[in-house]
C-alpha positions in Angstrom: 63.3 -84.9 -32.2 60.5 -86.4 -30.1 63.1 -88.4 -28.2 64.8 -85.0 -27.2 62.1 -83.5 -26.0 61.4 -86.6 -24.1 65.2 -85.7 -22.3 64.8 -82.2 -22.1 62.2 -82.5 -20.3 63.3 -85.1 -17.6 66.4 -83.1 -17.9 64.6 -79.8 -16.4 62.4 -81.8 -14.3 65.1 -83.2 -12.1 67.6 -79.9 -11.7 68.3 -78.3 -8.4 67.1 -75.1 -8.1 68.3 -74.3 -4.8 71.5 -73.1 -5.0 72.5 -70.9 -8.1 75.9 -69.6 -8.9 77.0 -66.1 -9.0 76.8 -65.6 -12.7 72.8 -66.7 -12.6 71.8 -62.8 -12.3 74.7 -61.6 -14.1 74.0 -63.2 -18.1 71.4 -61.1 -20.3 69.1 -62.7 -21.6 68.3 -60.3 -23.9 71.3 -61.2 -26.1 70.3 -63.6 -29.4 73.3 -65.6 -29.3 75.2 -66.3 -25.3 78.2 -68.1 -24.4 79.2 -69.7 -21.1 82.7 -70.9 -21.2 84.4 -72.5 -18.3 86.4 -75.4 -16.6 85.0 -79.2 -17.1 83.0 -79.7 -13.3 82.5 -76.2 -13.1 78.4 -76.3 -13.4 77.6 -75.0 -16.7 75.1 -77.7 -17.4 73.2 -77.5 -14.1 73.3 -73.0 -14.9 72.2 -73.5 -18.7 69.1 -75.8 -17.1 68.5 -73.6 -14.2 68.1 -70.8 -16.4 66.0 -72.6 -18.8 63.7 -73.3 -15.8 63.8 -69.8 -14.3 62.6 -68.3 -17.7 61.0 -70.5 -19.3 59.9 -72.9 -17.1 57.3 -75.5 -18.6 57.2 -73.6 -21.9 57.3 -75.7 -24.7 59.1 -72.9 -26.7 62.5 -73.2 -25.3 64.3 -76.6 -25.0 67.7 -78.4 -23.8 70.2 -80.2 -25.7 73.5 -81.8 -25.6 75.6 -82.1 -28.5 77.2 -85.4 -27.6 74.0 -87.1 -28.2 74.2 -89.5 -31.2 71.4 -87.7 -32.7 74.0 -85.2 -33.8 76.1 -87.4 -35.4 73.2 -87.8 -38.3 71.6 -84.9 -38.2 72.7 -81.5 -38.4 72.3 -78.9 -35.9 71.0 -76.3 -38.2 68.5 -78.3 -40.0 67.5 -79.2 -36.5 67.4 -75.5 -35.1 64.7 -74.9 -38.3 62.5 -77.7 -37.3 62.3 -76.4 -33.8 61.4 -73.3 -35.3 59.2 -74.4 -37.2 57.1 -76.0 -34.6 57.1 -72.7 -32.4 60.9 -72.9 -30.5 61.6 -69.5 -29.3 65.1 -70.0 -27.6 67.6 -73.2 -27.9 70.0 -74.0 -24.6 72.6 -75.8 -26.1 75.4 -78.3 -23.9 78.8 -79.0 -25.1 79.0 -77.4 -28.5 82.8 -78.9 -28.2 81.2 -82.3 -28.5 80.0 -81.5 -32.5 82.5 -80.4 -35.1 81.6 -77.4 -37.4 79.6 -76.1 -33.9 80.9 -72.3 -34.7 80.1 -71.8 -38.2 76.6 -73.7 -38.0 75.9 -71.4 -34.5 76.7 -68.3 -36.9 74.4 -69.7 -39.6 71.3 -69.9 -37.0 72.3 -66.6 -36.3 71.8 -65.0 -38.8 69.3 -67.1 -40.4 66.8 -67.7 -37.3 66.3 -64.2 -36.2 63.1 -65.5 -33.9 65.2 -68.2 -32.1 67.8 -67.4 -29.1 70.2 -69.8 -28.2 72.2 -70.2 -24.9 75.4 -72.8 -25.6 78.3 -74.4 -23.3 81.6 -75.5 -24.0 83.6 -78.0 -21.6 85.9 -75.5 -21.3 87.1 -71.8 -22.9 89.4 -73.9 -25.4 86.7 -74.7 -28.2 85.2 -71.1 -27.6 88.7 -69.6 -28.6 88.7 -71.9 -31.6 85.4 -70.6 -32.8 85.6 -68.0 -35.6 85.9 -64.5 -35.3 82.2 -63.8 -37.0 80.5 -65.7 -34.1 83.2 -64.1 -31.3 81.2 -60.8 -32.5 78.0 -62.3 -32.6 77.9 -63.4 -29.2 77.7 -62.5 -25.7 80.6 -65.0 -23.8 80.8 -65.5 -20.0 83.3 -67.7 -18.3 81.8 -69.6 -15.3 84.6 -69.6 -13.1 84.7 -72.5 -10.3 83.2 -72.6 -6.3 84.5 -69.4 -4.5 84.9 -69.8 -0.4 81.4 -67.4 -0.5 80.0 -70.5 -2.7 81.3 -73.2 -1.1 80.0 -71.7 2.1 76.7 -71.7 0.8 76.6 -74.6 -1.6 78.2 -77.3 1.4 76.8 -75.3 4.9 73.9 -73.1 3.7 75.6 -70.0 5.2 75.1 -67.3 3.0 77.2 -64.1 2.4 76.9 -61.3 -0.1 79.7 -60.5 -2.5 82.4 -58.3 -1.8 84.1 -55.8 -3.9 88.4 -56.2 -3.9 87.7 -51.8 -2.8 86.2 -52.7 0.0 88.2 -55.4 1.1 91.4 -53.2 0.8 89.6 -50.3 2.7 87.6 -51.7 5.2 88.9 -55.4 5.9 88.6 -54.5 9.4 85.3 -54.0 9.5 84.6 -56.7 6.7 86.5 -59.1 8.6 84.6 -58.7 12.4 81.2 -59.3 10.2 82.3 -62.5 8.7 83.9 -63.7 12.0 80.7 -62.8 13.8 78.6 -65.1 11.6 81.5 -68.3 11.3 84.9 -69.0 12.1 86.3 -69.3 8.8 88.8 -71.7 9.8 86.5 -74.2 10.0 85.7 -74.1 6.8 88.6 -72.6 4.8 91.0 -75.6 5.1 88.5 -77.8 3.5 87.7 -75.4 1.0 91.2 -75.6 -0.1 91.5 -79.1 -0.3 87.9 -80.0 -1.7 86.2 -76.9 -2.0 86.8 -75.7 -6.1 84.4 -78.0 -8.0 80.5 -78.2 -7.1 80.4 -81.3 -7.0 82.2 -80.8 -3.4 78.4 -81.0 -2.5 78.9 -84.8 -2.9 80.7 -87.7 -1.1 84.0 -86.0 -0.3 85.7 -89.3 0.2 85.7 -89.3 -3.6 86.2 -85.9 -4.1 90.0 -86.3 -5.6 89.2 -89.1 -7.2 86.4 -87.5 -9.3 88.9 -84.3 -9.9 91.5 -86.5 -11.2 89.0 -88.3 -13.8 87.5 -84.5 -14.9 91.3 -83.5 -15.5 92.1 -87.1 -17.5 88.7 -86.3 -19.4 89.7 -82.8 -20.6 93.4 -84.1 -21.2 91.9 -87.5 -23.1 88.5 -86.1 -24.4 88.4 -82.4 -24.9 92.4 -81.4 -25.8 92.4 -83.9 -28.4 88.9 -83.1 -29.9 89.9 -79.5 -30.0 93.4 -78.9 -30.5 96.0 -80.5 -33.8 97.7 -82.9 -31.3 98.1 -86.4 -31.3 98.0 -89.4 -29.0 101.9 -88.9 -28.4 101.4 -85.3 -26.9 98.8 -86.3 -25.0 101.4 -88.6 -23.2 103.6 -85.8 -22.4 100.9 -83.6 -21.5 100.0 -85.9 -18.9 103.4 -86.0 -18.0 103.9 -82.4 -17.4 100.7 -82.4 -15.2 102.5 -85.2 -12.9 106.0 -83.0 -13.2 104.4 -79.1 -12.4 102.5 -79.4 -9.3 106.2 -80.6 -7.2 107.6 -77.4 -8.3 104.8 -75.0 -8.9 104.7 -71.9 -7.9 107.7 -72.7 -10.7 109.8 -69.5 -12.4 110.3 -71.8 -15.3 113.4 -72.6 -17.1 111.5 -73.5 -20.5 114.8 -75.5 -21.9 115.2 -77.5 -19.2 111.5 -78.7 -18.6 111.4 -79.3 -22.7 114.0 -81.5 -21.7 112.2 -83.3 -19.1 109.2 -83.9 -21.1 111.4 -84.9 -24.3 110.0 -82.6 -26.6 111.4 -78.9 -27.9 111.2 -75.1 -26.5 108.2 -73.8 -29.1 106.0 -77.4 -28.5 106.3 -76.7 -24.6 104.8 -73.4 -25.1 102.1 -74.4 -27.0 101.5 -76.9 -23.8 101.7 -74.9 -21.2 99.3 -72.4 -23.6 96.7 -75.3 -23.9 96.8 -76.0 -19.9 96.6 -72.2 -19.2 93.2 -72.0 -21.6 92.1 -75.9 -20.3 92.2 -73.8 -16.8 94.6 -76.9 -15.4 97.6 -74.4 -15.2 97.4 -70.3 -14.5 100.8 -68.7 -16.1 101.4 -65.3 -14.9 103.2 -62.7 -16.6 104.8 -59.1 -16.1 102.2 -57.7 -17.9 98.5 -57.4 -18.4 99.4 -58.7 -21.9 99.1 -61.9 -21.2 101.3 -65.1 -22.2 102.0 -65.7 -25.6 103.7 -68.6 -27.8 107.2 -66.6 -27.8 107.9 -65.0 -24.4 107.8 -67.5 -21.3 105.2 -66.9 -18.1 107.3 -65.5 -14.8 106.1 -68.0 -12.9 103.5 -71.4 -13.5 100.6 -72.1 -10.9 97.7 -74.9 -10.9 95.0 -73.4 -11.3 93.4 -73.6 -8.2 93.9 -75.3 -4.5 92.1 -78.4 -5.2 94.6 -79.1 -7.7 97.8 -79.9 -5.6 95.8 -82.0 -3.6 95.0 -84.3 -6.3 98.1 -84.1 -8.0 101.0 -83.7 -5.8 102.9 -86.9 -4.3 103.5 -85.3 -0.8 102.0 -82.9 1.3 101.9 -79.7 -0.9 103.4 -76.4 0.2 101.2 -74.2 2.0 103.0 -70.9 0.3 102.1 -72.6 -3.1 97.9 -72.6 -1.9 98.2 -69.3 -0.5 99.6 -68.1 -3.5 97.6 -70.2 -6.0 94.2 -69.3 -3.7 95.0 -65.8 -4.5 95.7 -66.0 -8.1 92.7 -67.4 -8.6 90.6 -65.4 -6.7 91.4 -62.5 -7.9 91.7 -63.3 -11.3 88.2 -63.8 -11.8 87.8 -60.1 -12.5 91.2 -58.5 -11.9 94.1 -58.4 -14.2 97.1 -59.6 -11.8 101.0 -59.5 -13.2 104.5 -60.7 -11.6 105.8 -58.1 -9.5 109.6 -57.9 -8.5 109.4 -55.8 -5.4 106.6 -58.3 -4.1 104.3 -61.3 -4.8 101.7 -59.7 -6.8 100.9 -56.6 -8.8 96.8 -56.3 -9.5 95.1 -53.5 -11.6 98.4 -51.7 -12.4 97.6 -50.3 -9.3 97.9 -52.6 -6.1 100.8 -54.4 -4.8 100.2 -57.8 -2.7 102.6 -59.8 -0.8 101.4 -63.3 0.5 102.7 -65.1 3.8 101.4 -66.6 7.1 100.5 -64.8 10.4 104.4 -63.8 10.9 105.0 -61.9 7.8 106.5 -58.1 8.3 105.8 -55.4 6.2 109.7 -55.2 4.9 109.3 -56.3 1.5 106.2 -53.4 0.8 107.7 -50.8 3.1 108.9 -49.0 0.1 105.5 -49.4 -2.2 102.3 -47.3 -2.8 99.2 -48.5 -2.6 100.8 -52.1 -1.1 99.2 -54.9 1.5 100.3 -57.8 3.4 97.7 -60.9 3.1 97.9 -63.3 6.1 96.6 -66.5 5.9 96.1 -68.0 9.7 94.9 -64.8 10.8 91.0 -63.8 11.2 90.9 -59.9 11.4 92.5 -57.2 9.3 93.7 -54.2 10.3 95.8 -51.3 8.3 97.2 -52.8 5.2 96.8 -55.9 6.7 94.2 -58.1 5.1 93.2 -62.2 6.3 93.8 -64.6 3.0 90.2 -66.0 3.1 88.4 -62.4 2.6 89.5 -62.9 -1.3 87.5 -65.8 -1.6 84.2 -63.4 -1.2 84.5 -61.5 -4.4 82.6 -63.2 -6.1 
């Protein structure tokens, strides 16, 4: 245990503290047992330690780990939990619970059997989280740290800071919305290379290796984290890989499940479960006609990546700018937003709001007939009417 400490320590010593994400103010402490989910290179590590530091601070009674460690290999992570206990720990922050098999029913045991100790865990991504049995999904508190926003990326790369703006007040005011950004920056300076390299916050880096490092996080969570956490095998993984090389030429893709089985050599039901474990590995986003969601049985309406940066790193060729704008917008807005297929238009969000996506030349024709609908423009700075600049969804959160 000493040794831990000993790395804890250095751990909290050397995070940065200047930047924090969005969900820093939003998770409650006051919870006993709290999640944070989210895609590998998304900054859960650096939020768990921030927080640590920000409540805690040099107090010996809260302390860092990281289940990968070897020390977990040996030693189990409840009989550890007691001896921290034991010696006074008030609250455990715990990294990459993925990383130690029997994580979820040994979390629910502390739980309920260490009522004086809190503890704050990660997983790589959301996939090991939905593994994790029901009794602990009721236990605890679960955020998902979602990746960079343009509002982030803004402030994390260029120290320019903006507040967060609701999607109510982007529909009703993006005039007025729009003049206030554009009085501070122009956003095209900085929205092109969000969309290429802005996602992941380790943007803040050297963004000559940018790709590079995107395409090792997506081999780890394809090599490392689907085959630690789901029943596949070395085989699948091949194929998995291969369908990430075939989706981002076709994507925004209205999928013809049959033939892309085909292409990957495998059948209907096992492509499902693929494109299921991509969706939840937050590589793919599969979007459906309904708030319900994608299931095992009825096909998505259409496959995206999951973000901008993605078709960047993956695509052969230059990608198609209607699949970013698109894919920006998904993601965006999907954060906190439930957004379906729509057949009239591009997007229907909130069962309420109809969205069609296009550059600076694109009419109203396709809404004309639709209540509560709005043409996005990418290329353009100010709104007007239902008219409404691409980059404003990029400050909701």
């Amino acid at each position: 245990m000493e040794r831990l400490i000993e790395l804890s320590q250095k751990k909290i010593q050397n995070v940065p503290t200047e930047f924090k994400r969005y969900l820093f103010k939003k998770i409650n402490l006051d919870n006993r047992l709290i999640g944070i989910s989210g895609a590998r290179g998304s900054g859960k590590t650096t939020l768990l330690l921030q927080l640590l530091v920000e409540h805690y601070s040099e107090n010996k009674q809260a302390m860092y780990i990281s289940l990968d460690d070897l020390y977990f290999t040996k030693n189990e992570l409840v009989y550890f939990a007691e001896n921290f206990v034991k010696k006074g720990g008030k609250c455990l922050f715990i990294d990459e619970v993925h990383k130690y098999p029997n994580w979820s029913q040994e979390l629910k045991n502390i739980y309920d059997n260490l009522p004086e100790l809190k503890v704050i865990f990660t997983s790589s991504s959301a996939l090991q989280i939905y593994k994790g049995s029901h009794d602990l999904s009721r236990r605890a508190l679960i955020y998902n740290l979602a990746g960079l926003s343009f509002r982030e990326f803004l402030t994390i790369k260029y120290k320019i800071d903006f507040e967060e703006i609701s999607l109510n007040d982007i529909l009703e005011f993006p005039e007025k919305i729009s003049n206030t950004i554009t009085n501070k920056i122009k956003p095209f300076q900085y929205f092109t290379e969000y969309l290429k390299n802005g996602f992941y916050p380790f943007c803040n880096d050297n963004e000559s290796d940018y790709q590079s490092r995107l395409l090792a996080t997506i081999n780890l969570v394809i090599e490392n984290d689907l085959l630690a956490i789901e029943s596949i095998d070395y085989k699948s993984i091949v194929k998995l890989k291969k369908l990430i090389l075939i989706l981002p030429q076709m994507v925004p893709y209205k999928p013809n499940i049959t033939q892309l089985a085909e292409q990957i050599e495998t059948t209907r039901s096992t492509l499902m479960k693929y494109l299921d474990i991509l969706f939840r590995a937050q590589i793919l986003f599969l979007l459906n006609k309904d708030t319900m969601g994608i299931n095992l049985l009825n096909k998505p309406e259409k496959i995206y990546l999951h973000n901008p940066n993605l078709y960047y790193a993956l695509c052969t060729e230059q990608p198609n700018i209607g699949s970013i704008r698109e894919t920006f917008f998904v993601n965006q807005i999907s954060h906190n937003h439930k957004i379906c297929y729509s057949d009239s238009a591009d997007f229907f969000v909130n069962n309420k709001y109809t969205f069609e996506i296009g550059g600076k030349n694109k009419t109203r024709k396709q809404i004309k007939d639709s209540e509560n609908a709005f043409i996005v423009k990418d290329d353009i700075e100010y709104g007007y009417e239902n008219v409404i600049p691409l980059y404003l969804f990029g400050f909701l959160y």
